[in-house]
C-alpha positions, -999 to 999 in steps of 0.1 A, spaced: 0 0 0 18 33 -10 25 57 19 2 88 22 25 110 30 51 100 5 67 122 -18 41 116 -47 9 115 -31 17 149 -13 27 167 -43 -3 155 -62 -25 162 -31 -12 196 -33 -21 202 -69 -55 188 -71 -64 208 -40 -45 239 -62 -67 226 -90 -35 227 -111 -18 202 -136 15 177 -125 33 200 -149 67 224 -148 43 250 -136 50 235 -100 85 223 -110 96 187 -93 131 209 -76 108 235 -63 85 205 -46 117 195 -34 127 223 -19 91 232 -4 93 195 12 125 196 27 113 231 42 90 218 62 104 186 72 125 209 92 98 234 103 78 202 121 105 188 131 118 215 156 79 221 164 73 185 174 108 187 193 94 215 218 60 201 219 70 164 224 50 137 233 19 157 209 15 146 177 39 120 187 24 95 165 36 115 131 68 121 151 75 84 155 99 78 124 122 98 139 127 90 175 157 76 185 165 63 221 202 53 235 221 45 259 250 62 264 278 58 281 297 89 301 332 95 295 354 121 313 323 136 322 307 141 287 276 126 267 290 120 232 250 123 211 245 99 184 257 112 149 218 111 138 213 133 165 188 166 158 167 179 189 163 161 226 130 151 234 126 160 268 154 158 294 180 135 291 178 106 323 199 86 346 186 55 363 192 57 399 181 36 431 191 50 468 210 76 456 232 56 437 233 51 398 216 19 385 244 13 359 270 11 379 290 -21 376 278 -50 395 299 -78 411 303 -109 389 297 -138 403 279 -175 400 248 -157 409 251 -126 389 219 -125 368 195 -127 402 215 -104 419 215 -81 391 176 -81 385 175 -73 427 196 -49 422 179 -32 387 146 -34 407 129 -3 417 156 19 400 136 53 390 143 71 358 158 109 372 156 136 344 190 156 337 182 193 339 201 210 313 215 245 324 234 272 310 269 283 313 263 306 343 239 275 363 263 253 358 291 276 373 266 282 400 253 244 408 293 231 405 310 256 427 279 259 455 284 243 489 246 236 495 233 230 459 259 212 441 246 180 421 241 148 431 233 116 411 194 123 425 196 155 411 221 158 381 227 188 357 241 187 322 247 216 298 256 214 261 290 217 252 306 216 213 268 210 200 267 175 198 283 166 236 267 169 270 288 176 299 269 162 331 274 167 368 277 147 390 308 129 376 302 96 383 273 88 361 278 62 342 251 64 319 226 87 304 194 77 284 188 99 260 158 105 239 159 124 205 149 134 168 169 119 142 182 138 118 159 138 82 173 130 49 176 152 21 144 144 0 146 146 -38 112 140 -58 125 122 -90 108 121 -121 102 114 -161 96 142 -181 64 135 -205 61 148 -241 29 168 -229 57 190 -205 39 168 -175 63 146 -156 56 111 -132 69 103 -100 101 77 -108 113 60 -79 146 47 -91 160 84 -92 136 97 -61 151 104 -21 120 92 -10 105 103 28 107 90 63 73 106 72 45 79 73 5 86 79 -1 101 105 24 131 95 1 138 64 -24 166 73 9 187 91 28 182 55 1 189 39 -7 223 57 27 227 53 37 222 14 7 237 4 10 271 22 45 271 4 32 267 -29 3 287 -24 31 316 -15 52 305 -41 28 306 -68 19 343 -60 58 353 -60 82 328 -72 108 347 -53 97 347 -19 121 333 7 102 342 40 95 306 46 90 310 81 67 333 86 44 317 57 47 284 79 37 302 111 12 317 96 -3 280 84 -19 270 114 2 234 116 0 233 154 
């Protein structure tokens, strides 16, 4: 069954709703373009408003694991946007992934130990907090009541130092999509797979596209030379 919000059924979704012809009128780059637009738009939207619309959002969530070193979170290289506060695991004041003693009765003493370990958010701060929080007396961090601030873009420095792990949850980066097509004697073209960057965005995603691409070509058909893609988007009425 082809996917509704594919690259194809969009841009002829747009079109019959613009009551206008698959033709270089709406050229297949500009589509592109227009698609790739809002990919990012919703993206950073559903980021800050995470878990709505997390249904449409679901193609891109990513969850790891990760483990601390010298203090730092190295994020995934698909990283885009958190969703939400990165966590720790911690039971009794004491992380939950800290090594455990090997022995002949590891794996039972290892589920007693897992047992009731609660999932404790990381706050991230900024520069000045952090200062704060890691030179106070009273308030500096502890593994109850960690802090973490962004460092280099993609690494999260984390406080207390002795966490061994940090869960994150996050938007994966989108690809670059690129509607491909075969150019018709009638200067019409159809959608051709083979040459096509097709999306990640599945069902549920389709009315927020929609909304989306439309508004674009709506503006772009008015002025062909109009950049002020934001604006046009927040003006759309996606969320």
């Amino acid at each position: 069954m082809a996917n509704k919000s594919g690259l194809d059924n969009l841009l002829k979704s747009v079109l019959s709703v613009g009551n206008a012809e698959q033709n270089f009128s709406y050229p297949p780059h500009v589509f592109s373009n227009h698609i790739n637009i809002v990919t990012s738009f919703i993206l950073d939207n559903l980021a800050i408003i995470y878990p709505k619309y997390a249904d449409a959002l679901l193609p891109f969530i990513g969850k790891k694991l990760i483990p601390v070193t010298d203090g730092y979170v190295q994020l995934p290289d698909d990283y885009r946007n958190l969703l939400g506060a990165p966590s720790v695991q911690v039971k009794n004041g004491k992380d939950c992934n800290d090594p455990i003693v090997i022995d002949t009765a590891s794996e039972f003493k290892t589920a007693k130990l897992k047992a009731g370990c609660q999932s404790v958010p990381i706050i991230i701060v900024d520069k000045g907090q952090w200062d704060d929080r890691t030179t106070s007396t009273y308030a500096y961090p502890r593994i109850d009541s960690p802090i973490g601030m962004f460092d280099s873009g993609k690494k999260i420095k984390v406080c207390p130092y002795d966490i061994a792990r940090v869960e994150v949850l996050y938007v994966k980066k989108e690809k670059i999509y690129r509607y491909g097509y075969i150019s018709q004697p009638d200067d019409t073209y159809i959608y051709d797979a083979a040459t096509s960057e097709e999306s990640e965005w599945e069902e549920p995603a389709f009315e927020l596209l929609f909304k989306g691409i439309f508004a674009l070509y709506s503006a772009w058909s008015r002025d062909s030379t109009i950049i002020e893609y934001s604006t046009i988007l927040n003006k759309a009425g996606l969320f």
